[in-house]
C-alpha positions in Angstrom: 83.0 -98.3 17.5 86.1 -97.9 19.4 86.8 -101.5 19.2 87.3 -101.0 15.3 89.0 -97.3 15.6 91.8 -99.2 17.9 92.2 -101.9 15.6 92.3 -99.0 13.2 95.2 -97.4 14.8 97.0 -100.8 15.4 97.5 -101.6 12.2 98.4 -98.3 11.1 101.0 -98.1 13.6 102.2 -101.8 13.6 101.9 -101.8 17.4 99.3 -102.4 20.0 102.0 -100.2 22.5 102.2 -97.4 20.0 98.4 -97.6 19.5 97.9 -97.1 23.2 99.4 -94.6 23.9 97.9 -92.6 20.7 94.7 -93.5 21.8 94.8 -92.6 25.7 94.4 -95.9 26.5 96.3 -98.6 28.9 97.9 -101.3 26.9 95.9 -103.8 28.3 92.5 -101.9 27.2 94.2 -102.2 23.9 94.3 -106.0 24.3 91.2 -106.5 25.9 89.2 -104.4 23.1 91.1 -106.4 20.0 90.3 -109.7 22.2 86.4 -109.2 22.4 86.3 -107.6 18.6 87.8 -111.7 17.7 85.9 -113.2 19.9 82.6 -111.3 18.1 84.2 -112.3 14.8 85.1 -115.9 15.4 88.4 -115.3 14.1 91.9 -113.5 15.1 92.4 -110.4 13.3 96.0 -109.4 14.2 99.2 -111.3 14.9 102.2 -109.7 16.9 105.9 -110.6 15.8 109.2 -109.3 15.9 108.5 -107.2 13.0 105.4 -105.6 14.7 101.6 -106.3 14.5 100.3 -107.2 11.3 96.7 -108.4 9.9 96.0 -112.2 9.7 94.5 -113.4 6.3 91.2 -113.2 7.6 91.6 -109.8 9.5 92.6 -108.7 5.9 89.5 -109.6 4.1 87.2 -108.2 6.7 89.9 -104.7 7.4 88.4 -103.5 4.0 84.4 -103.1 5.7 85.9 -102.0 8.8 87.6 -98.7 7.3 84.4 -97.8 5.6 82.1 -98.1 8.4 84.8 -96.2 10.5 84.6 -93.6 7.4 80.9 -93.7 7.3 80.5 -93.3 11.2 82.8 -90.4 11.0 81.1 -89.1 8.1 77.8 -89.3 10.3 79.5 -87.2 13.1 80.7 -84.7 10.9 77.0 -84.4 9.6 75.5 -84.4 13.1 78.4 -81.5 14.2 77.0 -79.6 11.1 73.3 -79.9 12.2 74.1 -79.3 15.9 76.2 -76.0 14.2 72.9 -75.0 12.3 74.7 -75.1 8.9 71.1 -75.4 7.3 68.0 -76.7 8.0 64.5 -75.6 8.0 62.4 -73.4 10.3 58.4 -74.1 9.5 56.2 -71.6 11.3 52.2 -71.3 11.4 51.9 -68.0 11.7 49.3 -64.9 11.9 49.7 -61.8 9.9 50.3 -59.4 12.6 53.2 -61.3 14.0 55.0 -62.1 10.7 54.8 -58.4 9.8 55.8 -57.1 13.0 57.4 -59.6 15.3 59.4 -62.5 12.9 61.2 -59.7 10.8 63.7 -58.9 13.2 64.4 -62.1 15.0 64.9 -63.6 11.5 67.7 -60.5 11.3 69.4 -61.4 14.6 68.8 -65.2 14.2 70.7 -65.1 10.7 74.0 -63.0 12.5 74.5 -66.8 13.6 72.9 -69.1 11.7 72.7 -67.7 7.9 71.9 -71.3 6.1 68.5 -71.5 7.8 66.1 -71.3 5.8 62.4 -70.3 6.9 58.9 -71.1 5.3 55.9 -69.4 6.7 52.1 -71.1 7.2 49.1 -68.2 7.5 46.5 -69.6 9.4 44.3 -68.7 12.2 43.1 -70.1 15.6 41.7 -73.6 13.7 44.2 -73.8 11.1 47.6 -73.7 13.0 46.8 -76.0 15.9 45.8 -77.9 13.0 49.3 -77.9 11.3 51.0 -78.6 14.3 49.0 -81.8 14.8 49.5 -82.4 11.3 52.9 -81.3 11.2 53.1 -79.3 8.5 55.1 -77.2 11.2 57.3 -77.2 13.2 55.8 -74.6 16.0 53.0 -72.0 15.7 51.7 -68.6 17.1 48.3 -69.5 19.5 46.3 -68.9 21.9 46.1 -71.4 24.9 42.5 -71.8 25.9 41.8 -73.4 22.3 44.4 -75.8 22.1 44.2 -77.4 25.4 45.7 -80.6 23.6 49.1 -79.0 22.9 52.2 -77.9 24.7 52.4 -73.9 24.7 54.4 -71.5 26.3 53.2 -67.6 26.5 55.1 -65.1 24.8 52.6 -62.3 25.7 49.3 -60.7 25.9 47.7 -58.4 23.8 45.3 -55.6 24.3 42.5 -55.3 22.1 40.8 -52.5 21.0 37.8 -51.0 19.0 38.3 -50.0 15.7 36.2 -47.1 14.6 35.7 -44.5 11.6 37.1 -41.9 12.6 32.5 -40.4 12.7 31.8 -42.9 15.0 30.0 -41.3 18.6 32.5 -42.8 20.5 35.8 -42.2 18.2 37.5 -39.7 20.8 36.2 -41.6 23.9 38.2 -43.0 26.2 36.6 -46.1 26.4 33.5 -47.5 24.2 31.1 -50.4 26.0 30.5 -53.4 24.1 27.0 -52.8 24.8 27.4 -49.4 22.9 28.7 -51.7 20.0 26.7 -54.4 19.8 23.5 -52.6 16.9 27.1 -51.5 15.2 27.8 -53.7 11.6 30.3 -55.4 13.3 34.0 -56.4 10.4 35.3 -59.9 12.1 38.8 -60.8 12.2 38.4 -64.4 11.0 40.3 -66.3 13.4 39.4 -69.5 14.0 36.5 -71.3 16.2 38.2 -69.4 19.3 37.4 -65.8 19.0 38.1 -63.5 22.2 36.0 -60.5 21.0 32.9 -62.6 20.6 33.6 -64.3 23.9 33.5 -60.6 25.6 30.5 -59.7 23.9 29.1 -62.7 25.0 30.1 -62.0 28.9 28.1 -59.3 29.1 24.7 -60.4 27.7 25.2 -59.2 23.8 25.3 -60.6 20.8 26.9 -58.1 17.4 25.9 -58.0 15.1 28.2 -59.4 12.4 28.1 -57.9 9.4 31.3 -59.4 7.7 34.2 -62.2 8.3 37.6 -61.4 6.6 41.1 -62.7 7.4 42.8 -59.7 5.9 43.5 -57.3 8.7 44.3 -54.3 6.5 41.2 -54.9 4.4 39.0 -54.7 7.8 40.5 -51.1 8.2 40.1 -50.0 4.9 37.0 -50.8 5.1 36.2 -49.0 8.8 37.9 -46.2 6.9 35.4 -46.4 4.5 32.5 -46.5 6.5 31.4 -49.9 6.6 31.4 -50.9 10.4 33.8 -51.7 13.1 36.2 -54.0 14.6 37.8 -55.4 17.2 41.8 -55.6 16.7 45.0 -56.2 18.9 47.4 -53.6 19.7 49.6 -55.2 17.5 47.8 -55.4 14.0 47.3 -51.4 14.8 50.9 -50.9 14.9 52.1 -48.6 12.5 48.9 -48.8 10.5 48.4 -46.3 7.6 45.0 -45.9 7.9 42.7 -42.9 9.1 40.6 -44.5 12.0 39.7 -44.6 15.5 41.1 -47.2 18.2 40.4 -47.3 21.8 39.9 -49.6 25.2 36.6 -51.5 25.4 34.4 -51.9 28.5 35.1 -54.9 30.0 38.7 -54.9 28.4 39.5 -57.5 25.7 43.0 -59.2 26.0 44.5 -61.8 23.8 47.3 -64.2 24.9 49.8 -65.1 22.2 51.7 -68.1 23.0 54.2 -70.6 21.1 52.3 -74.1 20.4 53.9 -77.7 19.7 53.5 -80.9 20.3 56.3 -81.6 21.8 59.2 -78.9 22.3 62.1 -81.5 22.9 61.4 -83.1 19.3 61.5 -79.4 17.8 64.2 -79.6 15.0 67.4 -77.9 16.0 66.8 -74.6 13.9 63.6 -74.6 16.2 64.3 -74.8 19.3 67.0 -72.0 18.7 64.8 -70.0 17.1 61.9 -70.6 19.8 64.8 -69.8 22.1 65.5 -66.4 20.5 61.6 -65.6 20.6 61.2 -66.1 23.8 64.5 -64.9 24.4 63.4 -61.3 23.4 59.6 -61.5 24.5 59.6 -58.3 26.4 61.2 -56.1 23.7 58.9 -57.5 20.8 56.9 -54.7 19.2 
């Protein structure tokens, strides 16, 4: 390409001296560039005379194609500025409920401050599901957990504590700690996530099996209906956050903890927007609430 933009400035200027200079370049570059662009050709393009440098017949028939490929190649750099700039582009995210509501609202805020043309398209899923849309790519990156997904690249963001849910008349609503084993005669409300469920691997740790009464991805519908009477759950600190609802939670025995980490296939082929807003995530990690 910079064999054409010096040709380019040659004839604009009528000299390969002129053209030189404008360009940074040694004279002789100059030369040796228009040389190797003839010999590609089979043809000479320019002739010098007293009156300056002008195109030969043939250099003017091809000059034409050589301006709009120089046009279109700048064209393509002007595109690839604006994509390296984050003037648009798409953000696709498999996502659970509990982080969109509480963790994606305000780094979308501070991500727009800089980048306000990227738009963002949210994919609910679970354990099963997003691994799945990653693989699929439907998107870009998703929210996991890294011992089901042992095929994909993740990086932690953090771990969550999970607690029992209780109505508020359960025997062990104001203890400090409830055993699984306490639990496990209990109708038990599942948070459906997946094949990979930690709660059923810690019942499982210690000899029990609950007894599961119901399966629902709706988090707020699983509290409505320990409100109601119907059972309990097992929930991370962070679907509990600011909930509206009048139940129990507190610490299991052995504790439950959930890791929530970033999954991809492959986080150097992450769009632009993505890797920015991947960035940002992790960026603010520790201050996520």
């Amino acid at each position: 390409m910079n064999r054409l933009l010096a040709l380019e400035k040659i004839v604009e200027l009528g000299s390969f001296t002129k053209a030189a200079k404008s360009l940074g370049y040694t004279q002789s570059a100059i030369s040796q560039m228009i040389t190797s662009l003839e010999s590609e050709q089979g043809f000479q393009l320019v002739t010098r005379s007293r009156n300056g440098t002008q195109l030969t017949a043939e250099g003017a028939q091809l000059y034409p194609l050589i301006e709009q490929t120089l046009r279109q190649y700048q064209a393509m750099q002007a595109k690839a500025d604006s994509i390296r700039g984050l003037d648009g582009g798409v953000i696709r995210i498999g996502t659970i409920s509990s982080v969109t509501r509480h963790w994606l609202p305000k780094l979308i805020v501070e991500f727009e401050q800089q980048y306000p043309n990227v738009q963002f398209i949210f994919h609910q899923g679970d354990y099963t599901s997003i691994p799945t849309m990653i693989r699929n790519g439907e998107v870009d990156f998703g929210i996991v957990t890294p011992p089901a997904v042992p095929d994909l690249q993740t990086v932690v963001v953090r771990p969550e504590r999970m607690l029992a849910v209780l109505n508020p008349n359960h025997p062990y609503a104001n203890a400090d700690v409830v055993p699984l084993t306490a639990l496990a005669a209990d109708p038990y409300i599942m948070v459906e996530q997946g094949d990979y469920s930690e709660p059923l691997n810690a019942f499982h740790s210690v000899g029990v099996t609950p007894n599961l009464k119901f399966k629902i991805h709706d988090d707020y519908a699983i509290m409505t209906m320990i409100e109601a009477g119907l059972g309990f759950s097992i929930m991370s600190d962070l679907i509990l956050s600011r909930m509206p609802f009048a139940i129990n939670s507190l610490p299991t025995e052995p504790a439950i903890t959930m890791t929530l980490a970033l999954g991809y296939k492959d986080k150097d082929s992450l769009p632009i927007a993505s890797q920015r807003f991947t960035d940002l995530l992790l960026a603010r990690r520790d201050t996520l609430a």
